[in-house]
C-alpha positions as CSV (number, residue, x, y, z in Angstrom):
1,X,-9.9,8.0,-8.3
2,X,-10.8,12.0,-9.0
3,X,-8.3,14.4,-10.6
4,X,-8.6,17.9,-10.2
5,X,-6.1,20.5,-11.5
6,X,-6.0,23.7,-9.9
7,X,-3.8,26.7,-10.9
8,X,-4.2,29.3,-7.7
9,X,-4.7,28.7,-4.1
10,X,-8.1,29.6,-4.9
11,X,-8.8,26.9,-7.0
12,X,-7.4,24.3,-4.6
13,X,-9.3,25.5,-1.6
14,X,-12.8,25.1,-4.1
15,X,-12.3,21.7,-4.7
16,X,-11.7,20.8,-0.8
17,X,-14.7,23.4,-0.1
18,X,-17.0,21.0,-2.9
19,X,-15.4,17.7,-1.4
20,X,-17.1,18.7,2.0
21,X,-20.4,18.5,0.9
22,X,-20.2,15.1,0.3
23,X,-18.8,14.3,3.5
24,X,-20.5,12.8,6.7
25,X,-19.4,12.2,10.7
26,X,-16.7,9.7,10.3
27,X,-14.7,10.5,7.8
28,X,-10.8,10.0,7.6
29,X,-9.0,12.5,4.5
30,X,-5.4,11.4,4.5
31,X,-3.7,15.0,2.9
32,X,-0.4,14.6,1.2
33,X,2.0,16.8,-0.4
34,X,5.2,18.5,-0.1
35,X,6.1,21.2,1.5
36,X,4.9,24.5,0.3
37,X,2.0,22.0,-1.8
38,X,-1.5,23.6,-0.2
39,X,-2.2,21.1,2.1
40,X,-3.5,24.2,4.9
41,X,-5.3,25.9,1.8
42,X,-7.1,22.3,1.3
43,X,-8.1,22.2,4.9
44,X,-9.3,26.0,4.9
45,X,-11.4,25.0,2.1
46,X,-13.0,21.7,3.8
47,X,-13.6,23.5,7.0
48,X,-15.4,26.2,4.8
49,X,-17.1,23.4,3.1
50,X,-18.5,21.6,6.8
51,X,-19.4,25.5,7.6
52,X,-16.6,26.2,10.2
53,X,-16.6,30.1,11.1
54,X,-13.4,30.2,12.5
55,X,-9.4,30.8,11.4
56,X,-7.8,27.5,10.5
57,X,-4.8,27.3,10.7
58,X,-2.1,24.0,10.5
59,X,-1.4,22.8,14.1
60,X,1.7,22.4,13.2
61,X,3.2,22.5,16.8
62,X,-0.1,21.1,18.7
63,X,-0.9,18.4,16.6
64,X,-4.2,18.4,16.6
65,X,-6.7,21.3,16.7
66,X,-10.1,20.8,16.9
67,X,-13.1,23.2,15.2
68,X,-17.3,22.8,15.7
69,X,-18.4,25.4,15.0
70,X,-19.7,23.8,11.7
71,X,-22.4,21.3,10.8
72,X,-20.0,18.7,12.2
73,X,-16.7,18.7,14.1
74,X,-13.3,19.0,12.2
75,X,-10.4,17.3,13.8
76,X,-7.3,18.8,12.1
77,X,-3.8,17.2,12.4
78,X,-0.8,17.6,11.1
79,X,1.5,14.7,11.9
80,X,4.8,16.4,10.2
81,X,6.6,16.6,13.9
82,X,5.3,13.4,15.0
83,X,8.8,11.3,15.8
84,X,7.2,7.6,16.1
85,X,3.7,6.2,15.4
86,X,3.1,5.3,19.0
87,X,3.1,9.4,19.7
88,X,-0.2,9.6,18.0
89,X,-2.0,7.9,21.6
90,X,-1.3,11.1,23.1
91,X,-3.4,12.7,20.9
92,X,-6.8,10.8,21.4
93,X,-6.8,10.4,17.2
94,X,-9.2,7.3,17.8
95,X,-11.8,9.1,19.3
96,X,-11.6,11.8,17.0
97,X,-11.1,8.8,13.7
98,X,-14.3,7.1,15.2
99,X,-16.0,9.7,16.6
100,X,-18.8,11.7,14.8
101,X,-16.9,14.8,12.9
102,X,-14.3,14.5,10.0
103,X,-10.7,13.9,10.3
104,X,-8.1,15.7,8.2
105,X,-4.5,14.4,8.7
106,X,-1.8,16.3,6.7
107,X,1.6,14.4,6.4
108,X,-0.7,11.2,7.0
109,X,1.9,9.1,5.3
110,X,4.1,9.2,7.6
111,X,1.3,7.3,10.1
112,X,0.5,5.1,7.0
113,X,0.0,2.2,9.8
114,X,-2.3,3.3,11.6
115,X,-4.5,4.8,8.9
116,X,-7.8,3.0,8.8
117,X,-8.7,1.1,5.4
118,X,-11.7,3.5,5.0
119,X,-9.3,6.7,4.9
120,X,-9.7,8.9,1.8
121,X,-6.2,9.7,0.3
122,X,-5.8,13.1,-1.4
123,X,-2.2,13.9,-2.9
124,X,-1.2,17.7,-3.7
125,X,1.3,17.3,-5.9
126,X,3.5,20.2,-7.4
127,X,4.4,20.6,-11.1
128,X,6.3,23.9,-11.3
129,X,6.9,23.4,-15.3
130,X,3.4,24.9,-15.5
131,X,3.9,27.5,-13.4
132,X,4.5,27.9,-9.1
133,X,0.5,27.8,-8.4
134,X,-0.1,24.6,-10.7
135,X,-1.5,21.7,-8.6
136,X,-2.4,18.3,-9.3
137,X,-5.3,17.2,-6.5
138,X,-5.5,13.4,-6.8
139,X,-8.3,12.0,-4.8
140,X,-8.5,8.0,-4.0
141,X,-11.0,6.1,-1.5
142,X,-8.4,3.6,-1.0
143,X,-4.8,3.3,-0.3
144,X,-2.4,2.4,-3.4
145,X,0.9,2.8,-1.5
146,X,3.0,5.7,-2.1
């Protein structure tokens, strides 16, 4: 497990930016946070990070947007909408989970189950008693349950 604190948005999207690096085709970060936590700032920074050019933005309403312009592909969801687990076949996650880019889920816990074991877990958690843009950026290689 990594901690990372970050006070501004530009902190938070550094650390995902650094994570990158170390990333290769295959890779599953589950993203988890409240509302309002920096999850899309975390996912600008990783697409910077993988060398994406263009605007990334949550797909909030599509579910899943993909980018390549980058040294690999990115396949960004966000699951937040998603009513059952069973919804997530429409999207082709499989081929994007086992295909040869890097996954980033947002609200991944609420598709816990069909997570693979490999899936990197990062948690955004708030702490306003330090201040609104204080984050806590909790990274784990395996799942400990929420």
């Amino acid at each position: 497990m990594k901690e990372f604190v970050s006070s501004s948005s530009e902190e938070t999207y550094d650390v995902a930016r650094s994570m990158a690096c170390n990333l290769g085709s295959g890779s599953i970060i589950a993203l988890v946070g409240d509302l309002g936590a920096g999850k899309t700032v975390f996912a600008k920074g990783l697409a910077a990070g993988l060398g994406i050019s263009e605007h990334v933005t949550s797909p909030t309403f599509t579910i899943l947007q993909e980018y390549d312009s980058g040294r690999m592909p990115l396949y960004h969801f966000d699951v937040y909408r998603i009513g059952d687990v069973s919804e997530m076949d429409e999207t082709g996650y499989e081929d994007c989970f086992y295909g040869d880019g890097v996954s980033l889920v947002e609200w991944a816990d609420m598709i816990e189950d069909i997570m693979p074991r490999e899936t990197i877990w990062v948690r955004i958690e708030k702490d306003p008693q330090k201040g609104s843009d204080h984050r806590r950026i909790i990274i784990e290689d395996e799942h400990s349950g929420h």
